[in-house]
N, CA, C and O of each residue as an XYZ file, in Angstrom:
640
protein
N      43.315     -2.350    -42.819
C      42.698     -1.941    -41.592
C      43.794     -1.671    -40.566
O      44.869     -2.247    -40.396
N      43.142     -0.464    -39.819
C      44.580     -0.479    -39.174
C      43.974     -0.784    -37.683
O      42.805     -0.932    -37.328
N      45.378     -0.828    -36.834
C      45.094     -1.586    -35.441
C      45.108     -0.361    -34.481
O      45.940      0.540    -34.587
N      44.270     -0.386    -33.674
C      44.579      1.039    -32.721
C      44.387      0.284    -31.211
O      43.996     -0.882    -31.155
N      44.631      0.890    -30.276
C      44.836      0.406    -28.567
C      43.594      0.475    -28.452
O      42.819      0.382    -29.404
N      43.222      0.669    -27.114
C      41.951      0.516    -27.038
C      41.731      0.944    -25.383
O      41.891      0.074    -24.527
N      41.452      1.984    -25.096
C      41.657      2.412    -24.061
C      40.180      2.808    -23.807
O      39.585      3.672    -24.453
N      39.551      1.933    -22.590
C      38.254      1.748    -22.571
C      37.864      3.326    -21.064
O      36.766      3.804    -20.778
N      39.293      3.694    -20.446
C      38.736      4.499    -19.731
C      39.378      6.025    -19.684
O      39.738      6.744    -18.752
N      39.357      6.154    -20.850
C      40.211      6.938    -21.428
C      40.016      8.403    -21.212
O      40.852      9.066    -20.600
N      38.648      9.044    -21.833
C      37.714      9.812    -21.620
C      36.733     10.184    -20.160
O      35.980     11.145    -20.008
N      37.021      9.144    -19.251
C      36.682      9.859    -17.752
C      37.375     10.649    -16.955
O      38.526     10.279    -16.725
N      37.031     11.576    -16.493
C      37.682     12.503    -15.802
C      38.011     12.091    -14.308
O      37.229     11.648    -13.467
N      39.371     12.349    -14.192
C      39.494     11.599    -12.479
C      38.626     13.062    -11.675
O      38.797     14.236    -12.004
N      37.781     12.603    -10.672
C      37.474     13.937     -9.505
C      37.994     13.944     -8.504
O      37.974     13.104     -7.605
N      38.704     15.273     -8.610
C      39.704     15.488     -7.304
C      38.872     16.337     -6.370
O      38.818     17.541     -6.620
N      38.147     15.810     -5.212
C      37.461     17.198     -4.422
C      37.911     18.087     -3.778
O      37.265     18.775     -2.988
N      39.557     18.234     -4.133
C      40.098     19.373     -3.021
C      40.774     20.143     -3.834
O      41.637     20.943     -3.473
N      40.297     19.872     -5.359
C      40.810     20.422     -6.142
C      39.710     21.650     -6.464
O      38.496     21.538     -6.298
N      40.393     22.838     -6.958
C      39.540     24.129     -7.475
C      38.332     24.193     -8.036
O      37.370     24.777     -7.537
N      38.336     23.566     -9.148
C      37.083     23.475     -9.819
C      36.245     22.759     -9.094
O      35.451     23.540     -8.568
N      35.915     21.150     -8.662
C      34.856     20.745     -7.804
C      34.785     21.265     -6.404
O      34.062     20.811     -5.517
N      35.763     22.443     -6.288
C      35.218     23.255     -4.626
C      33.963     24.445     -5.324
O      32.828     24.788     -4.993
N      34.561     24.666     -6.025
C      33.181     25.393     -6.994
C      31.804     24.928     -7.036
O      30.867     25.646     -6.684
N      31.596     23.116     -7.683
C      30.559     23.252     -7.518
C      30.185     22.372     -6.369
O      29.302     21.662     -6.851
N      30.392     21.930     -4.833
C      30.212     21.600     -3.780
C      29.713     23.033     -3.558
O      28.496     23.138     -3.410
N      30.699     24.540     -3.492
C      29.522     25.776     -3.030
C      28.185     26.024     -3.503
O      27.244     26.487     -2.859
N      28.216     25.634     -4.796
C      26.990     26.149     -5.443
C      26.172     25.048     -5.051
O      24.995     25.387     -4.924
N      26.412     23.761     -4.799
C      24.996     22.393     -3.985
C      24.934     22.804     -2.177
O      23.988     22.696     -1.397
N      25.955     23.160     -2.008
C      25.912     23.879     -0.420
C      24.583     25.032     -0.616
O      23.586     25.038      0.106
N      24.830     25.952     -1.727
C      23.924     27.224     -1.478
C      22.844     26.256     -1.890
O      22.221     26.032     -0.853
N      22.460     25.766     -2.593
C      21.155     25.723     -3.030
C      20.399     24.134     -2.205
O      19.319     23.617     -2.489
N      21.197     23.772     -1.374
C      20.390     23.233     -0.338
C      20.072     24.307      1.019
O      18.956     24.362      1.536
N      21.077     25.017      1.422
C      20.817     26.258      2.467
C      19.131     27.036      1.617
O      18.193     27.285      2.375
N      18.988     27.309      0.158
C      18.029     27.593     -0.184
C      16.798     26.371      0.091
O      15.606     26.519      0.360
N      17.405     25.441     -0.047
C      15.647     24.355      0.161
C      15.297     24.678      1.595
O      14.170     25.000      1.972
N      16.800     24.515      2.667
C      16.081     24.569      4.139
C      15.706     25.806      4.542
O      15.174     25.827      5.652
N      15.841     27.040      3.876
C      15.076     28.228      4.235
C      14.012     27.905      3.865
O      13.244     27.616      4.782
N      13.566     27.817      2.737
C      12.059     27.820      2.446
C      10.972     26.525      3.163
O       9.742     26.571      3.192
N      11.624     25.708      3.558
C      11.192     24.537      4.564
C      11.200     25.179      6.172
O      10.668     24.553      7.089
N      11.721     26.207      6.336
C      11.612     26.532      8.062
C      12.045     28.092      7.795
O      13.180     28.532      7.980
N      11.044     28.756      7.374
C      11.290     30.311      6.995
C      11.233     30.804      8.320
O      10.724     31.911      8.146
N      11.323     30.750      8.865
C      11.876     31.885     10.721
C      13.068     31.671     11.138
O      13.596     32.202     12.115
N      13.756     30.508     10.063
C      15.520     30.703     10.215
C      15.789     29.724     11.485
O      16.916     29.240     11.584
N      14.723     29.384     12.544
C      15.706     28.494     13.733
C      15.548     27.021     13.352
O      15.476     26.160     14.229
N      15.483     26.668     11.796
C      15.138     25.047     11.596
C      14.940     24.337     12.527
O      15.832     23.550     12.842
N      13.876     24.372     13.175
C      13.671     23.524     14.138
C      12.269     23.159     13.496
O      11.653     23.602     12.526
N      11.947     21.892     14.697
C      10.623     21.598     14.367
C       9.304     22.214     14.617
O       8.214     21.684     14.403
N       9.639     23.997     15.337
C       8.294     24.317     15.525
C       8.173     25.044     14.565
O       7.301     25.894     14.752
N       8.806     25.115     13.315
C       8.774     25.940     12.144
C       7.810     24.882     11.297
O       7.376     25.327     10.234
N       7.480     23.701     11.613
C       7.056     22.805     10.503
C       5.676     22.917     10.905
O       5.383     23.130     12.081
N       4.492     22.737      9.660
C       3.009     23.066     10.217
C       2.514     21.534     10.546
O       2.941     20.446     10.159
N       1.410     21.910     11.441
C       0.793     20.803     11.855
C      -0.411     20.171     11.265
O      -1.569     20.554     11.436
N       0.178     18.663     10.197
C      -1.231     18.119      9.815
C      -1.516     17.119     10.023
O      -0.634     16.292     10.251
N      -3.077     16.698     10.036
C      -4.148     15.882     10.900
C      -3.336     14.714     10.081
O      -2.731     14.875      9.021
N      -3.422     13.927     10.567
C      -3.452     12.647      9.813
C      -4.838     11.893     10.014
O      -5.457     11.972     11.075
N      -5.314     11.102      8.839
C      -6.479     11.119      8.151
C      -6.678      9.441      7.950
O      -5.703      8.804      7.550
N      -7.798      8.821      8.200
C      -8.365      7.811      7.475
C      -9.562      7.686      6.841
O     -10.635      7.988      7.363
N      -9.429      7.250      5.730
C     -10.384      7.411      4.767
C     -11.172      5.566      4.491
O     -10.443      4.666      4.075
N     -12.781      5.290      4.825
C     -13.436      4.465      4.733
C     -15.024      4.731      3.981
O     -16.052      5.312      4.326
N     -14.500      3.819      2.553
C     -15.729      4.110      1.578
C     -16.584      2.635      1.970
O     -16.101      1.504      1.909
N     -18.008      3.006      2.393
C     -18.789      2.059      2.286
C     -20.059      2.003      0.909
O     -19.784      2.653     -0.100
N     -20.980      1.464      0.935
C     -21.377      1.754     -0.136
C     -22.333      2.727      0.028
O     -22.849      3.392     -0.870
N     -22.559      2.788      1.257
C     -23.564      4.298      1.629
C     -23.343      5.606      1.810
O     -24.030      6.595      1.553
N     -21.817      5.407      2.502
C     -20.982      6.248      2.711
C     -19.791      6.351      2.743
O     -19.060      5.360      2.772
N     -19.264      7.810      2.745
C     -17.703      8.019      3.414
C     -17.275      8.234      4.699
O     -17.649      9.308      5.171
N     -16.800      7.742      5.201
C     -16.154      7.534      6.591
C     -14.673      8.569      6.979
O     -13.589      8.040      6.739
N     -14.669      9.660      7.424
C     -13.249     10.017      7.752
C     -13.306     10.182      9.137
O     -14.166     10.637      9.891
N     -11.533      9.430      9.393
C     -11.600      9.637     11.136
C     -10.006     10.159     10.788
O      -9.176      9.561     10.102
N      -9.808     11.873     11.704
C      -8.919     12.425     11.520
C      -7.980     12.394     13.276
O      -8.447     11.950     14.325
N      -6.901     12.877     13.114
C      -6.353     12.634     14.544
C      -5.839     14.230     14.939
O      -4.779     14.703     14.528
N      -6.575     14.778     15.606
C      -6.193     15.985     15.841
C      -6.683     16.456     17.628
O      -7.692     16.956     18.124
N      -5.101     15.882     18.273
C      -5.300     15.654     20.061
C      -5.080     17.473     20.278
O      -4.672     18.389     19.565
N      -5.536     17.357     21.486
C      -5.106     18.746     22.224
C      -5.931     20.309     21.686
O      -5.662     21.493     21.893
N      -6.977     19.646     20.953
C      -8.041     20.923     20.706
C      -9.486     20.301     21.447
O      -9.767     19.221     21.965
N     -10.108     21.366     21.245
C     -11.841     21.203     21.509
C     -12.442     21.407     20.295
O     -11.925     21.774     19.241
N     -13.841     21.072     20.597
C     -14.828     20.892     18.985
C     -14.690     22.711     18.483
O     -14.441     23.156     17.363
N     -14.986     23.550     19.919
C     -15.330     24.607     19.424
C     -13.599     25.555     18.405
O     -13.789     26.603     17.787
N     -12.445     25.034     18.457
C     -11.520     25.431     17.694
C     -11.482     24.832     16.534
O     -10.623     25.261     15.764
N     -12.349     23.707     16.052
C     -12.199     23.238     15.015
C     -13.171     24.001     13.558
O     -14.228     24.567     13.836
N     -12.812     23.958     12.422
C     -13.460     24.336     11.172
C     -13.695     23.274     10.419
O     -12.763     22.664      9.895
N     -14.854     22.946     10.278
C     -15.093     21.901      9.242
C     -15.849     22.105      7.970
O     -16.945     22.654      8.084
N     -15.523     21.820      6.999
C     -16.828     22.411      5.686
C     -16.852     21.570      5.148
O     -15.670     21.396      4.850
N     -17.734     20.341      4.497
C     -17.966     19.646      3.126
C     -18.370     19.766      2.181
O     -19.566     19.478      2.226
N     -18.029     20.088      1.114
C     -18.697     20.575     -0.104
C     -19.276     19.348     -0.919
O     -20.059     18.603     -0.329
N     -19.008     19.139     -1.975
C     -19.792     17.626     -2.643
C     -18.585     16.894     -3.370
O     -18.608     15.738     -3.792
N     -17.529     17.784     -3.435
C     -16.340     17.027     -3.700
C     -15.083     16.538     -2.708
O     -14.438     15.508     -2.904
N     -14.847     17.526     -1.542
C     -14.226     17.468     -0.677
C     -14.339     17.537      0.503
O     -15.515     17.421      0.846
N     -13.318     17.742      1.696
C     -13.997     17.848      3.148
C     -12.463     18.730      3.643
O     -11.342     18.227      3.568
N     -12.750     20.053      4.118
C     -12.047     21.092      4.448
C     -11.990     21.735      6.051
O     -12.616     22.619      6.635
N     -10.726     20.651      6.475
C     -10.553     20.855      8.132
C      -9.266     21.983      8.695
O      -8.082     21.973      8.359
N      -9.879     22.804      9.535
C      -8.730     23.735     10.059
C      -8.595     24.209     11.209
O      -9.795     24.360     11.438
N      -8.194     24.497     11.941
C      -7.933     25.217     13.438
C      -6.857     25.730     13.697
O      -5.978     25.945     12.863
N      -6.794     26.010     14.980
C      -5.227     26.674     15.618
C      -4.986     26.282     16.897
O      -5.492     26.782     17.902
N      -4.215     25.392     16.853
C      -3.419     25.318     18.266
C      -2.855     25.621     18.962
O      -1.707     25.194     19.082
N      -3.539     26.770     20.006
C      -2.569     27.829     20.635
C      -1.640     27.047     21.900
O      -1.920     26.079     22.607
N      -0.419     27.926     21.839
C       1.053     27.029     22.667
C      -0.100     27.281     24.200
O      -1.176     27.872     24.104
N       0.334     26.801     25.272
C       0.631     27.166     26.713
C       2.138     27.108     26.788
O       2.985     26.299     26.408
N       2.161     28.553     27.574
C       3.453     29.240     28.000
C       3.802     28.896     29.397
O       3.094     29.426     30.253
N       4.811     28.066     29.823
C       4.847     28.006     30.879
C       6.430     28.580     31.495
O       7.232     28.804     30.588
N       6.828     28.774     32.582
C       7.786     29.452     33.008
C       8.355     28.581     34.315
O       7.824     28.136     35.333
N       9.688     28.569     33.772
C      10.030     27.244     35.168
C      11.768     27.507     35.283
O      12.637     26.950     34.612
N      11.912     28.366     36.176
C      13.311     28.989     36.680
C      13.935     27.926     36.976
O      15.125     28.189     37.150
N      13.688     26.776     37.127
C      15.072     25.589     37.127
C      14.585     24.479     36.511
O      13.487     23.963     36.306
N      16.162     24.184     36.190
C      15.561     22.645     34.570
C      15.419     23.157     33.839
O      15.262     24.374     33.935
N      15.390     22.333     32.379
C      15.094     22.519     31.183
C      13.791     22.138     30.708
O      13.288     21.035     30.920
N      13.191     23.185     29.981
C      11.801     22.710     29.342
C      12.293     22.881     27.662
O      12.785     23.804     27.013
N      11.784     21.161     27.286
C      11.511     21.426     26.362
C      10.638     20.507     25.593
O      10.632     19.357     26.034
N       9.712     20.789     24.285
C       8.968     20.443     23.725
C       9.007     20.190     22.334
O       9.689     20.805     21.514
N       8.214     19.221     22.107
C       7.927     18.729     20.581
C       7.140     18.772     20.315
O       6.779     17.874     19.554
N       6.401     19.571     20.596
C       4.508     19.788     20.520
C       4.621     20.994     19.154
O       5.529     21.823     19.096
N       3.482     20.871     18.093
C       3.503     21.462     17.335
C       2.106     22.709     17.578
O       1.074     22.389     18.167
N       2.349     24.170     16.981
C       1.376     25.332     17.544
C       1.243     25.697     16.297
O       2.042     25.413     15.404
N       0.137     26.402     16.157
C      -0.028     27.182     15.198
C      -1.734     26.435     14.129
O      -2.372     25.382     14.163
N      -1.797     27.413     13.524
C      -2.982     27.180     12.533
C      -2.334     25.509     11.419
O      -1.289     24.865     11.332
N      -3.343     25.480     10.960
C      -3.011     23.999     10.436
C      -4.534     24.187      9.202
O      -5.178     25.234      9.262
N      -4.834     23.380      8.452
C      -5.778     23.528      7.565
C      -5.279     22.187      6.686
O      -4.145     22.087      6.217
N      -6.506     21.007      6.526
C      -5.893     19.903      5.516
C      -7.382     19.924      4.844
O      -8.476     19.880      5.406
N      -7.033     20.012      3.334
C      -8.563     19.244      2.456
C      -8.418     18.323      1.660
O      -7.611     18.462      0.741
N      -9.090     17.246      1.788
C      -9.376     15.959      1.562
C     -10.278     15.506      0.633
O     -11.369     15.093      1.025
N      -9.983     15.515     -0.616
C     -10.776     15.258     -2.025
C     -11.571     13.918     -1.954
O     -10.787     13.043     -2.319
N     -12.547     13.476     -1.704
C     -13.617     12.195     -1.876
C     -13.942     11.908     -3.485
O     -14.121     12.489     -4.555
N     -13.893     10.713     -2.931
C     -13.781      9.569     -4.337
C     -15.307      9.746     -5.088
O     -15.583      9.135     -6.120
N     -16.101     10.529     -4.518
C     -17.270     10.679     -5.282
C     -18.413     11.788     -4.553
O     -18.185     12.553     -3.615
N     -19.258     11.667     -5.046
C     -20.078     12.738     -4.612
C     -20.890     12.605     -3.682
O     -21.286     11.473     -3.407
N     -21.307     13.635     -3.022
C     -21.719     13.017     -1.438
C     -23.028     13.914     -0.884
O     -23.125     14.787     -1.746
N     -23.600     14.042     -0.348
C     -24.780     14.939      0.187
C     -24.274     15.820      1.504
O     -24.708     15.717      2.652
N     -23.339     16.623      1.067
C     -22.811     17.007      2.324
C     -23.638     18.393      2.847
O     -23.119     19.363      3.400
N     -25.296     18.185      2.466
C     -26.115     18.826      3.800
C     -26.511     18.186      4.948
O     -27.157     18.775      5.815
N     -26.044     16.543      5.072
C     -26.443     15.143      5.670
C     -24.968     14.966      6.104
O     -24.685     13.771      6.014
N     -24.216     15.495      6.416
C     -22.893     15.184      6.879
C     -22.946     15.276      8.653
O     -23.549     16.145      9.281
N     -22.088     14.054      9.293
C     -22.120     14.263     10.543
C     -21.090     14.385     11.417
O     -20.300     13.441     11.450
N     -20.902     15.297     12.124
C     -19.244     15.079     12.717
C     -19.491     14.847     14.257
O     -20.413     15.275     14.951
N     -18.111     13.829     14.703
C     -18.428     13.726     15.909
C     -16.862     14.183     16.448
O     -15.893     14.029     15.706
N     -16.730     14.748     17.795
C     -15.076     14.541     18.212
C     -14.727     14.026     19.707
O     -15.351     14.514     20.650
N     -13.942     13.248     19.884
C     -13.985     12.605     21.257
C     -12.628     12.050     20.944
O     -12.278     11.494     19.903
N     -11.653     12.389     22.432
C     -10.712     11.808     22.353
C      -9.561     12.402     21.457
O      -8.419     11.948     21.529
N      -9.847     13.275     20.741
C      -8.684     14.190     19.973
C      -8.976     13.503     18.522
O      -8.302     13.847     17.551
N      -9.998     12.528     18.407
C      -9.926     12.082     17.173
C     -11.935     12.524     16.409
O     -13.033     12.286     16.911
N     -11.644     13.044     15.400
C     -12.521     13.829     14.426
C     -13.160     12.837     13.344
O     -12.504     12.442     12.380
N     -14.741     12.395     13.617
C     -15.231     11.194     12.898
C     -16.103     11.858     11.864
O     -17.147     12.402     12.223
N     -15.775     11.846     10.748
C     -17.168     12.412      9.463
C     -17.692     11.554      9.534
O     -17.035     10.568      9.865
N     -18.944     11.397      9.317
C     -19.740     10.591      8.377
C     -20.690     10.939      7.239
O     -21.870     10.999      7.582
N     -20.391     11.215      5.786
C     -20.990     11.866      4.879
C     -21.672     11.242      3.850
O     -21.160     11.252      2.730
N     -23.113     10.509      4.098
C     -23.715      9.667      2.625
C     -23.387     10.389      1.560
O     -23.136     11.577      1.358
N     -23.468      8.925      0.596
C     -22.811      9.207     -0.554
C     -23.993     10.115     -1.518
O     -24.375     11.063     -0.832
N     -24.587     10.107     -2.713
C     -25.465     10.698     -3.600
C     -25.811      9.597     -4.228
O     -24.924      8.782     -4.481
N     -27.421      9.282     -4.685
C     -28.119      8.091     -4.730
C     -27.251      7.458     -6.056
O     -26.985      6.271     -6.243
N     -26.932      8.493     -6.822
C     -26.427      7.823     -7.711
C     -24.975      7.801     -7.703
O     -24.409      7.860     -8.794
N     -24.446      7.743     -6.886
C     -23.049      7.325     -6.502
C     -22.816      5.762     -5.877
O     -21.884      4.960     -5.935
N     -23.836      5.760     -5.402
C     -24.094      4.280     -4.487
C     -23.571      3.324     -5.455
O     -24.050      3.068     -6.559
N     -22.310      2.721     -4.794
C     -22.309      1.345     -5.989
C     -23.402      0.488     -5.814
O     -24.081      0.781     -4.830
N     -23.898     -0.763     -6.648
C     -24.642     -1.680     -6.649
C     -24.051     -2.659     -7.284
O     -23.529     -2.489     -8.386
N     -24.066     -3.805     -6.657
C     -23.855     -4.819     -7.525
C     -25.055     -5.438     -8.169
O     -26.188     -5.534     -7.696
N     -24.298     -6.125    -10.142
C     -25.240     -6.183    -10.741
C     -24.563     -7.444    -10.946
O     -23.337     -7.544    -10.988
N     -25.732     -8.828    -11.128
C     -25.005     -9.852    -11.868
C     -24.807     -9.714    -13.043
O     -25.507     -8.856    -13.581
N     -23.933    -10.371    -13.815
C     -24.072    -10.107    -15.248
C     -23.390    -11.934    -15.790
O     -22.306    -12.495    -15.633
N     -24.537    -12.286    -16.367
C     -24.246    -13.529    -17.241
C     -23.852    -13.450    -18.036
O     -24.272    -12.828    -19.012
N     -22.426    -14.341    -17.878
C     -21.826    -14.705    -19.082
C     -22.345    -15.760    -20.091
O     -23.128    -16.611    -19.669
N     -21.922    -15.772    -21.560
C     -22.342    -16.480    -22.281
C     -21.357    -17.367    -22.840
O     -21.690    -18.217    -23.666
């Protein structure tokens, strides 16, 4: 048998980053993140009014019903779209900017504009010709009974 060294780090490559080859591929992870943030803020000024605006949502199953209370400030009932079908619940509007004009100082904002649209898949089937919406306060309340035979029930069941 013969005896050989044993050189456990033998086969790793040292990385030099200012060396030729890994400036190569730092360009090519440079381009293809410049590609993720175009397609994340396609009007090119990456800012945040490029990002769309969605409701944020709570979802409450009772046994009669589904409960959604959505948060959507700075509209009225009449800009809102609501539809329930028997599987889902399909909310949308548009939040148009106010333009204001102010020759001294800086204005600026974090307010989000534009159309928006979120649909919200329910855990079961629902009678959504009996659906009720209310809005007050910027916040959007469903209330949609469930379908008779969706209703959980509890059943005892004896063990033996």
């Amino acid at each position: 048998m013969a005896i050989t060294r044993w050189e456990p780090f033998q086969e790793i490559e040292r990385w030099e980053p200012f060396h030729w080859e890994p400036m190569r591929e730092i360009e090519h992870l440079q381009r293809r993140m410049n590609r993720l943030f175009e397609r994340m803020f396609p009007n090119g000024d990456g800012g945040v009014s490029a990002l769309n605006f969605i409701p944020s949502a709570e979802m409450e199953e009772t046994a009669d019903a589904i409960r959604l209370r959505l948060e959507i400030p700075g509209l009225e009932s009449k800009d809102l779209n609501v539809e329930v079908t028997e599987q889902s619940v399909s909310i949308s509007g548009d939040r148009k900017s106010e333009t204001t004009t102010e020759e001294k100082g800086i204005v600026r904002s974090e307010f989000r504009y534009g159309k928006f649209e979120r649909l919200i898949p329910l855990p079961g089937h629902v009678q959504n010709d009996k659906a009720q919406a209310e809005y007050k306060n910027g916040i959007l309340i469903l209330t949609i009974p469930k379908v008779e035979g969706e209703k959980k029930k509890s059943v005892k069941i004896n063990v033996a």
